[in-house]
C-alpha positions as CSV (number, residue, x, y, z in Angstrom):
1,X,-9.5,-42.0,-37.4
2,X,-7.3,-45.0,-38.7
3,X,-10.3,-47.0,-39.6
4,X,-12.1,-44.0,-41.6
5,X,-8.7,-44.0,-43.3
6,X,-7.7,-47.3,-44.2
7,X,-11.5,-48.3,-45.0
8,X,-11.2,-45.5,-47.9
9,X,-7.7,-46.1,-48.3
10,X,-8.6,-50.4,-48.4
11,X,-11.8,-49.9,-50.2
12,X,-13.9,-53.3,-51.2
13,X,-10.8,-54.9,-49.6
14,X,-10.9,-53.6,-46.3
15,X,-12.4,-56.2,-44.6
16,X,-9.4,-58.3,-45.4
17,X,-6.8,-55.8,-44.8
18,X,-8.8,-54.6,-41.3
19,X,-8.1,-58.3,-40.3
20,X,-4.5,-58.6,-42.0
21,X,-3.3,-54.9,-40.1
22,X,-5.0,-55.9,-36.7
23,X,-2.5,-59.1,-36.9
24,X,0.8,-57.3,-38.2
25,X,0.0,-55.0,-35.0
26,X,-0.5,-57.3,-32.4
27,X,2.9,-59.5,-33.0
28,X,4.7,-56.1,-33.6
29,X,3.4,-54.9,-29.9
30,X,4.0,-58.1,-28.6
31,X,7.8,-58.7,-29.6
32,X,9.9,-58.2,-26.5
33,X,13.2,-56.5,-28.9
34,X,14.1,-53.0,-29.1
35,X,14.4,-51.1,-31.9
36,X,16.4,-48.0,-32.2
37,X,19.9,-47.1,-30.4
38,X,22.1,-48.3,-29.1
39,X,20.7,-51.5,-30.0
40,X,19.8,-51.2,-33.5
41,X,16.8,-52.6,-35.3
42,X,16.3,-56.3,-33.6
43,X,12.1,-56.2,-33.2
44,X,12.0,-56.3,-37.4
45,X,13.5,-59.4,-37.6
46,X,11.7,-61.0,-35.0
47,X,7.8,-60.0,-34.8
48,X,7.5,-63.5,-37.0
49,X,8.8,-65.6,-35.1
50,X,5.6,-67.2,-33.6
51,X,4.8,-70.1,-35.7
52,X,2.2,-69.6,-38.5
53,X,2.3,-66.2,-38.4
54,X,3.9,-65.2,-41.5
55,X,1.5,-67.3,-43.6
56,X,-1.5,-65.8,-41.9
57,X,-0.6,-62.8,-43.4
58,X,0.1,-63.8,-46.7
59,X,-3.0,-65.4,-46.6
60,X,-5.2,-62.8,-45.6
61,X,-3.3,-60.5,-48.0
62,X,-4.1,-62.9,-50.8
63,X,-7.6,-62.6,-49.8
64,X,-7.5,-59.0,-50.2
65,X,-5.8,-58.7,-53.6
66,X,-8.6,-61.3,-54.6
67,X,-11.1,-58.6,-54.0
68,X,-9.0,-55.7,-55.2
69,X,-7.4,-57.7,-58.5
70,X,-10.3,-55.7,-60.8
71,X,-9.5,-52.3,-59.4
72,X,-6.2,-51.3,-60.7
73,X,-6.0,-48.4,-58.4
74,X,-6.1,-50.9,-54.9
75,X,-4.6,-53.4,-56.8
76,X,-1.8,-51.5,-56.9
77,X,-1.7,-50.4,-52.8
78,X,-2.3,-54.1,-52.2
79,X,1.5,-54.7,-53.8
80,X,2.5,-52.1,-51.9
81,X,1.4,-54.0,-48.6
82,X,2.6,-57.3,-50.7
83,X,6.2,-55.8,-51.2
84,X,6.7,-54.2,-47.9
85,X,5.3,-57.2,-46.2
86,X,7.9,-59.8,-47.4
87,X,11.0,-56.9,-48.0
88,X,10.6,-55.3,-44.2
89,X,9.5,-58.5,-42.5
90,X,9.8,-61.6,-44.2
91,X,13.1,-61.5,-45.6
92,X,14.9,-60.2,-42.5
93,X,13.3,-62.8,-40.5
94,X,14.5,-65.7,-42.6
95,X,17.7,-64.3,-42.3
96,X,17.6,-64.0,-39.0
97,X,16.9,-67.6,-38.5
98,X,19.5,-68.8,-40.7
99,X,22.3,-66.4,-38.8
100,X,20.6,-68.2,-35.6
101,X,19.9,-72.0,-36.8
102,X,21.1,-73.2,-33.3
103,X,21.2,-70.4,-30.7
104,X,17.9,-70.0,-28.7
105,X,16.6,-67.4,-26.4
106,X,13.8,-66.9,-23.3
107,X,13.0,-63.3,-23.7
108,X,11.6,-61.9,-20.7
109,X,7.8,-61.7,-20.6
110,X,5.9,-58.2,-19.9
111,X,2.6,-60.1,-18.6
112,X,1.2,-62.5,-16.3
113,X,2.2,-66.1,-18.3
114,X,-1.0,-68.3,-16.9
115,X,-0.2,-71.9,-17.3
116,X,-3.5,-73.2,-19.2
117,X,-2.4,-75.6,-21.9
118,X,-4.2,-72.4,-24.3
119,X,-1.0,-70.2,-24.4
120,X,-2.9,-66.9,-26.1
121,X,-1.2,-64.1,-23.6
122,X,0.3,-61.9,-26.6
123,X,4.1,-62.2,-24.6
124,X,3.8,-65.6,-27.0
125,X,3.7,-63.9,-30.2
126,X,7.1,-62.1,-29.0
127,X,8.9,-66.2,-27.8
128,X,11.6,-67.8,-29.6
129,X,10.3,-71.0,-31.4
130,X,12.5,-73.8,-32.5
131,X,10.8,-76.6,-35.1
132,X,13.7,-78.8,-36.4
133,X,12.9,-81.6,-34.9
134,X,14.1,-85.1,-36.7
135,X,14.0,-88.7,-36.0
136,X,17.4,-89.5,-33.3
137,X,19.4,-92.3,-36.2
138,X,21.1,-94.1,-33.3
139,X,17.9,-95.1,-31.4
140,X,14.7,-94.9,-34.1
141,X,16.9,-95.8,-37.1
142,X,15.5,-96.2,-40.5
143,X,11.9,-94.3,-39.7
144,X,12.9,-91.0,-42.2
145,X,11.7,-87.5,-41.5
146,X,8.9,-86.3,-39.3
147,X,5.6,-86.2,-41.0
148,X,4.4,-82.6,-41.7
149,X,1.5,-84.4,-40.0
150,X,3.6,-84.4,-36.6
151,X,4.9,-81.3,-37.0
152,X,6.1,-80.1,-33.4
153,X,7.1,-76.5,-32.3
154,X,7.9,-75.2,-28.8
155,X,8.1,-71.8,-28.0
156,X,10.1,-70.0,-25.1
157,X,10.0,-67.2,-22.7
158,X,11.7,-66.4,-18.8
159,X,10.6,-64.3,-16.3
160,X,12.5,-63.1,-13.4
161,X,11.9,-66.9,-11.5
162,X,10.9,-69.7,-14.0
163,X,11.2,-70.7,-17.4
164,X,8.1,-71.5,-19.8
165,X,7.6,-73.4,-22.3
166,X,4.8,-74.1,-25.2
167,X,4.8,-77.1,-27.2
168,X,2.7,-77.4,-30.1
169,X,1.9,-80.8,-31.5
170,X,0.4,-81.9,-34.6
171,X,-2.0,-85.1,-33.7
172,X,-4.3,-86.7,-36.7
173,X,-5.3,-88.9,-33.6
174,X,-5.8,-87.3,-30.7
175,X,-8.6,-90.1,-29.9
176,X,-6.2,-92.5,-29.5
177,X,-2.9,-90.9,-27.4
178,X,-1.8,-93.5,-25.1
179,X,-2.5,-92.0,-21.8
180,X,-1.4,-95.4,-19.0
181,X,0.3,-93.6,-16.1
182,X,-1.5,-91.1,-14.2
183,X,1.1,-90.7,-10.9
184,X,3.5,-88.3,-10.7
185,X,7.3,-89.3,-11.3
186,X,5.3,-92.6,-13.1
187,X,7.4,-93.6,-16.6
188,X,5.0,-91.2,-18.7
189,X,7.9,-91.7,-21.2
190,X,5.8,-94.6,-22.5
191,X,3.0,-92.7,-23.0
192,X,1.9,-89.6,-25.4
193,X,3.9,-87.1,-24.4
194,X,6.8,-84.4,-24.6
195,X,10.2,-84.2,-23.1
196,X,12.6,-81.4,-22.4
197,X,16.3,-81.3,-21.0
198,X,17.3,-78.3,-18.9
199,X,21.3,-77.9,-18.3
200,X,22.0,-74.8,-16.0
201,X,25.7,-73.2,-16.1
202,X,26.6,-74.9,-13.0
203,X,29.9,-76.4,-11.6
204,X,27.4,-78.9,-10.6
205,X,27.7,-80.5,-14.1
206,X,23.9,-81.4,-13.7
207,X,20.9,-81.4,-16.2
208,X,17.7,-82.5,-15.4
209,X,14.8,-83.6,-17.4
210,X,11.3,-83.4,-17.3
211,X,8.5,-85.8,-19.2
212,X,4.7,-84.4,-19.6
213,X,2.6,-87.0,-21.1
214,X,-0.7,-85.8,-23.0
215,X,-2.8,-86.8,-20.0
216,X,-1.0,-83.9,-18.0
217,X,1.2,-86.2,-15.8
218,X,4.7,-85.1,-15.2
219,X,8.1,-86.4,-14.1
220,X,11.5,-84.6,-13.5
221,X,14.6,-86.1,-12.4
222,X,18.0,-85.0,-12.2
223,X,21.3,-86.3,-14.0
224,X,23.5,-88.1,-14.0
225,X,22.3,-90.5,-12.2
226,X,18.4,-90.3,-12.5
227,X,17.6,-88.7,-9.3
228,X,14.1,-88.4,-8.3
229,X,14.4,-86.1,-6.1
230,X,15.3,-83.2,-7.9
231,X,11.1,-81.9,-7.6
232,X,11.6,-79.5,-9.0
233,X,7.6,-78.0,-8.7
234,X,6.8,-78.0,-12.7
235,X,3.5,-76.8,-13.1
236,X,1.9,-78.1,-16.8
237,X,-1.6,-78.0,-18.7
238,X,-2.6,-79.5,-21.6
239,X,-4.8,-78.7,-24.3
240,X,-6.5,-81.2,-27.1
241,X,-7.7,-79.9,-30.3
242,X,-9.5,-81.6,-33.4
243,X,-5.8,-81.8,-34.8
244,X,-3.4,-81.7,-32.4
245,X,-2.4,-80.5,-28.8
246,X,-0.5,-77.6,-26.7
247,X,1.8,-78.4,-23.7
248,X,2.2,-75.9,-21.6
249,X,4.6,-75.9,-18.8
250,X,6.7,-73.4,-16.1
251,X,9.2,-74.7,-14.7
252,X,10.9,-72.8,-11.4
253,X,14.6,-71.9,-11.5
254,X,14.7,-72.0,-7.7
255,X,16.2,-75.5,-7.4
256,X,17.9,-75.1,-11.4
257,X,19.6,-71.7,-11.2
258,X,19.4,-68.2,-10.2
259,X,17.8,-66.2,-13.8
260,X,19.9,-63.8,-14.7
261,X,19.7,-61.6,-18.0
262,X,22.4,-63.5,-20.7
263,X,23.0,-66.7,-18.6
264,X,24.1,-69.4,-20.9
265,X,22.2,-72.5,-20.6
266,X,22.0,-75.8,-22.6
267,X,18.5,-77.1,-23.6
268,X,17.1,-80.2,-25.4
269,X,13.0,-81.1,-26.5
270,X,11.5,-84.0,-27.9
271,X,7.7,-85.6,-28.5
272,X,7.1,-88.9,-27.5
273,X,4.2,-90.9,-29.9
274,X,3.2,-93.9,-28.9
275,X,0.4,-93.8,-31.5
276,X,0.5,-96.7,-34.4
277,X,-0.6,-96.1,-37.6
278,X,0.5,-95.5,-41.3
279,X,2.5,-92.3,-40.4
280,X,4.2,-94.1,-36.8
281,X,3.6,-97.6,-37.7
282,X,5.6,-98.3,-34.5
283,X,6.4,-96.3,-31.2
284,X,8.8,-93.4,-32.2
285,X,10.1,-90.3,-30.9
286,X,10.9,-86.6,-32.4
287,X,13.7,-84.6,-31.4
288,X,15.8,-80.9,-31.8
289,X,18.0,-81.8,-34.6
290,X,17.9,-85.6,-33.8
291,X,19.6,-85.9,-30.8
292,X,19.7,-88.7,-28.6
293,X,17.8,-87.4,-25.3
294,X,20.9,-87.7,-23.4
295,X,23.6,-86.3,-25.9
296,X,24.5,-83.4,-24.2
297,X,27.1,-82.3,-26.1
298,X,24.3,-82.0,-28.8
299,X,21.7,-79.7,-27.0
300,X,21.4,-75.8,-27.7
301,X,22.2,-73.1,-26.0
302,X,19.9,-71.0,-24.7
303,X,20.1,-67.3,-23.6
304,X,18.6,-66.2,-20.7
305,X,16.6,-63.0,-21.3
306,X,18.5,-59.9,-22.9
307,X,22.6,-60.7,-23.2
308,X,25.2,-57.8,-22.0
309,X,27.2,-60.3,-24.1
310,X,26.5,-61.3,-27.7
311,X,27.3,-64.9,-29.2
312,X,28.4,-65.7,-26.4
313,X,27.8,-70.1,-27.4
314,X,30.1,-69.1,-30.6
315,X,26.6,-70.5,-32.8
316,X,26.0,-67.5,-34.7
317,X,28.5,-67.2,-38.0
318,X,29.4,-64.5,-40.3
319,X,31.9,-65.0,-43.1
320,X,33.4,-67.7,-41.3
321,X,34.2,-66.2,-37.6
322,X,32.0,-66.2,-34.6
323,X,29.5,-62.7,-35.0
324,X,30.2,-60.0,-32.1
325,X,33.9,-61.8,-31.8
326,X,37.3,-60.3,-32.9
327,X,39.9,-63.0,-33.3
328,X,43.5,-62.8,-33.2
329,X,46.5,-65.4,-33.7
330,X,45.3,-68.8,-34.4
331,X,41.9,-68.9,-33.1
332,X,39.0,-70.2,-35.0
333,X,35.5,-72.2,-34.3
334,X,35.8,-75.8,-34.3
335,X,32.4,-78.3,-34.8
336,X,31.7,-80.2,-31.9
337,X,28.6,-82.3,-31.6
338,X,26.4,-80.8,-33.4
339,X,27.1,-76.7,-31.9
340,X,30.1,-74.8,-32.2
341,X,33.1,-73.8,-29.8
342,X,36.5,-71.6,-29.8
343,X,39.8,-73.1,-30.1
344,X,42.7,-71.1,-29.3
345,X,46.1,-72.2,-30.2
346,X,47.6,-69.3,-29.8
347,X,46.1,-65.3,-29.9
348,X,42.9,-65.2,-28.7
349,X,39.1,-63.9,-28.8
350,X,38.0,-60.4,-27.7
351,X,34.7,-58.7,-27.6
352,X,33.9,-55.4,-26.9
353,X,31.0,-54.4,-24.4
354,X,30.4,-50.4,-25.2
355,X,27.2,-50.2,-25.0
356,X,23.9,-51.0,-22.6
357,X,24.2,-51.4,-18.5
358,X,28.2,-51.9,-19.1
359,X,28.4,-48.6,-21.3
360,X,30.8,-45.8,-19.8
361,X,29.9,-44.7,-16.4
362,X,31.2,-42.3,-13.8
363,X,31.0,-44.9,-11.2
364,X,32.7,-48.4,-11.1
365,X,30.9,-51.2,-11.6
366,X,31.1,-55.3,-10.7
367,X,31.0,-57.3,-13.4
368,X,30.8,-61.3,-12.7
369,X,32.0,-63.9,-16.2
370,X,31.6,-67.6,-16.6
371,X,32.5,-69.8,-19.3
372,X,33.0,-73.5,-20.1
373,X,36.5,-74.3,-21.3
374,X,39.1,-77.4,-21.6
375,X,42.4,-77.6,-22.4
376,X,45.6,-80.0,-22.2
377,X,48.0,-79.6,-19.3
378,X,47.2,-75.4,-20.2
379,X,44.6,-73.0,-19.7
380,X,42.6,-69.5,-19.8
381,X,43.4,-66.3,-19.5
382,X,40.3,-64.0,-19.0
383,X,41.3,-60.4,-19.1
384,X,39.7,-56.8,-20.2
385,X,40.5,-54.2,-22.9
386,X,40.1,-51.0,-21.4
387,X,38.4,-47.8,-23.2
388,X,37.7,-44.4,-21.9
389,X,35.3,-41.9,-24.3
390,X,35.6,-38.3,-23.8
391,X,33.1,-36.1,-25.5
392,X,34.3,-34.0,-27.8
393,X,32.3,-31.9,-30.5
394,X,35.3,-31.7,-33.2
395,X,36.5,-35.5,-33.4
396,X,34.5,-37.4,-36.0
397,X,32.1,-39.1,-33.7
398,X,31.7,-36.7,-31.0
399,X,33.9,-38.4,-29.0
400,X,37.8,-39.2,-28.2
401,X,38.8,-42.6,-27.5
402,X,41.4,-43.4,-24.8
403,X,43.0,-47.5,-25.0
404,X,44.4,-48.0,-21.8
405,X,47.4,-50.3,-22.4
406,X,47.5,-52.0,-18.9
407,X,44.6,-54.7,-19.5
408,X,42.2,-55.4,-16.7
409,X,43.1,-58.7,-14.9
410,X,40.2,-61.5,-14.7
411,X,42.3,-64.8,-13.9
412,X,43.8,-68.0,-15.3
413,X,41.7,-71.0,-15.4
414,X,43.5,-74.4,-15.5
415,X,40.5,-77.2,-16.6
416,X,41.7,-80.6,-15.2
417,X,39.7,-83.5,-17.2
418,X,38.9,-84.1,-20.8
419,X,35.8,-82.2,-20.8
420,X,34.3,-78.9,-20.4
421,X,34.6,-77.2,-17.3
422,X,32.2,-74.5,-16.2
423,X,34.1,-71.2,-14.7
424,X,33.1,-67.7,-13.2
425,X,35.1,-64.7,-11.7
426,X,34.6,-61.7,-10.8
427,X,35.5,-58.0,-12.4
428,X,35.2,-54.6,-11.7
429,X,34.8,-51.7,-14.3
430,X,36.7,-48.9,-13.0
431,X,35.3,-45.1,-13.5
432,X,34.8,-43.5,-16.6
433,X,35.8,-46.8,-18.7
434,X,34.2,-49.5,-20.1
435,X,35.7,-52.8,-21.6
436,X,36.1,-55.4,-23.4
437,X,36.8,-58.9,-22.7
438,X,39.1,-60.8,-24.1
439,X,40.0,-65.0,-24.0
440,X,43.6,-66.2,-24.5
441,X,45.9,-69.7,-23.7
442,X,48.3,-70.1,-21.2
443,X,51.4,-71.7,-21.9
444,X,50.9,-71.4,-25.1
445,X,48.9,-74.7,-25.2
446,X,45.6,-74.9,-27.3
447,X,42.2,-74.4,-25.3
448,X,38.7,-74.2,-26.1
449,X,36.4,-72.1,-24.5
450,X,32.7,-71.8,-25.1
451,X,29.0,-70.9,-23.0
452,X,30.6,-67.1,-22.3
453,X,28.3,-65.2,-20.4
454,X,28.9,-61.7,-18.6
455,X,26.0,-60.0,-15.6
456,X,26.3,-56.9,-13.8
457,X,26.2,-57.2,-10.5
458,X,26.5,-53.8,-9.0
């Protein structure tokens, strides 16, 4: 019935538009977001996020208004597609990406991911992709910009026990990838290859890395300290084409870190070319926003499937503040590498957590927090605003709202070196409430806090 409908709706330019509305169906069936409430409209903004996908559609809409450009009738229901195409899509994807320049996700897949270099499953239409990747100055200096030639991508997606990832590589040359090593754990870091950098919220303080050259080979260690016996069972494929290549790779949390929805990890990818030509004329490698491979301070966060807790890496910025954040006293973000954090002088950072698994229930829940914080000779206070909605048909809403002045206690956390320190606790929601929480100093000395992730547990 939709076909007999759009072919006379489409007319001479259905063929086009058959091709162009089969695509605009697929990525919206295949993004992993919800749209409607309590969560709002987050699929719109992100059924483009698979690389090439936008211009596919303009393209094949081009094609179609080719066809229809004579008829004033379709010409005019081709704008229509045109205008709703870059308004309802377009537009609020771009801003999207801007709003999220640096935070990164793993939405949970729905399907079986199979690990064959091809990445088609449609759960790959629905990843996050990050593309900025620049030459590191301090190691590669003076080479410029990456050739559109070399254009890299990686997509991401989590299900409930590993992590995967796709890397798509531009190649002119595939014919002549520098393949040497052929052992696992073998350099492959000196051939053709990619690189990613995994750093779980651990006490451990530990990130590992892991190196697949183009010839399949892999090698993860663990750092600091270069530890080959992290084995951590990566399984990878890779996939040559006339101009380039796929990497595709899952990598097991069982030895990294439990999965758990809004975890806060740090993440890092580079390409390795060893190729030499008139684009590389030496050996050179790509990287996320040009950071050194071991700059951790510089890697991105990454959110573990759906977050109870929004923002919580403080890279997402509206107007100035932190989105999802209410600040009080003298708190505000500070630039540090090349992310964001919270400092707090004095006052503090709350946000509220109404909604979802941690909305109002008549029965208490556990609630486990973790964070990454440092402060001098201080520290910081974790604690929960406490709400409690009662239905009621004449208020404005349809509800009354209770504040419960006693807050809920968390726990003061004194960080003991210069650096970040990774924290957790433990919280329980009482009946009939839910919360927010809230950061603040102690003794009155400045902190910073950042990586602020909340589960439920029970």
């Amino acid at each position: 019935v939709l076909e007999d409908a759009e072919s006379k709706y489409y007319g001479a330019a259905y063929p086009q538009m058959r091709k162009y509305h089969a695509l605009r169906r697929r990525l919206w069936d295949a993004a992993p977001q919800c749209l409607g409430y309590p969560t709002g409209d987050q699929r719109r903004p992100n059924v483009l996020n698979r690389p090439g996908a936008k211009e596919e559609l303009r393209a094949l809409l081009a094609e179609a208004e080719k066809v229809g450009a004579a008829d004033k009738t379709l010409a005019y229901r081709l704008s229509l597609d045109r205008r709703w195409l870059e308004d309802y899509w377009i537009k609020p994807n771009e801003e999207m990406r801007e709003k999220r320049s640096r935070s990164l996700f793993a939405p949970r897949t729905r399907g079986k991911i199979t690990v064959d270099g091809v990445g088609n499953e449609p759960d790959w239409a629905g990843a996050c992709y990050v593309d900025s990747f620049a030459v590191p100055n301090d190691l590669w200096a003076n080479f410029g910009p990456v050739p559109k030639e070399l254009a890299v991508n990686v997509g991401i997606l989590s299900d409930a026990d590993s992590l995967y990832f796709l890397f798509n590589v531009k190649e002119p040359n595939v014919a002549g990838l520098q393949e040497k090593f052929r052992k696992h754990d073998d350099p492959v870091w000196h051939d053709d290859g990619v690189e990613l950098f995994l750093y779980p919220a651990t006490a451990a303080n530990q990130y590992f890395q892991i190196v697949v050259s183009t010839a399949g080979v892999v090698y993860d260690v663990a750092h600091p300290g270069c530890d080959p016996a992290a084995e951590l069972g990566v399984e990878a494929a890779v996939k040559k084409g006339a101009d380039g290549f796929c990497v595709e790779v899952r990598v097991p949390a069982e030895k990294l870190l439990r999965l758990r929805d809004g975890d806060m990890w740090r993440c890092h990818f580079m390409r390795n070319r060893r190729v030499k030509d008139r684009l590389t004329p030496k050996a050179v490698s790509f990287a996320v926003d040009g950071v050194m491979p071991h700059d951790t301070v510089g890697y991105r966060t990454l959110t573990i499937g759906s977050a109870v807790l929004k923002n919580g890496g403080f890279e997402d910025v509206k107007d100035g503040k932190p989105a999802g954040w209410s600040l009080a006293g003298k708190s505000a973000l500070v630039e540090e590498g090349t992310g964001r954090m919270l400092r707090i002088d004095h006052g503090g950072a709350t946000q509220l957590m109404w909604g979802g698994p941690l909305g109002q229930s008549d029965k208490p829940r556990k609630i486990e927090y973790s964070f990454k914080a440092r402060s001098a000779g201080g520290g910081v206070r974790v604690s929960f605003v406490r709400y409690t909605d009662t239905p009621d048909e004449k208020a404005p809403h349809g509800y009354r709202r209770k504040y419960h002045p006693e807050p809920g206690k968390g726990g003061d956390y004194r960080p003991k070196g210069e650096g970040l320190e990774f924290f957790s606790g433990e919280y329980t929601i009482a009946p009939n409430e839910w919360v927010g929480i809230q950061f603040s100093n102690v003794n009155a000395t400045p902190c910073a806090v950042d990586d602020v992730a909340v589960f439920l547990v029970q």
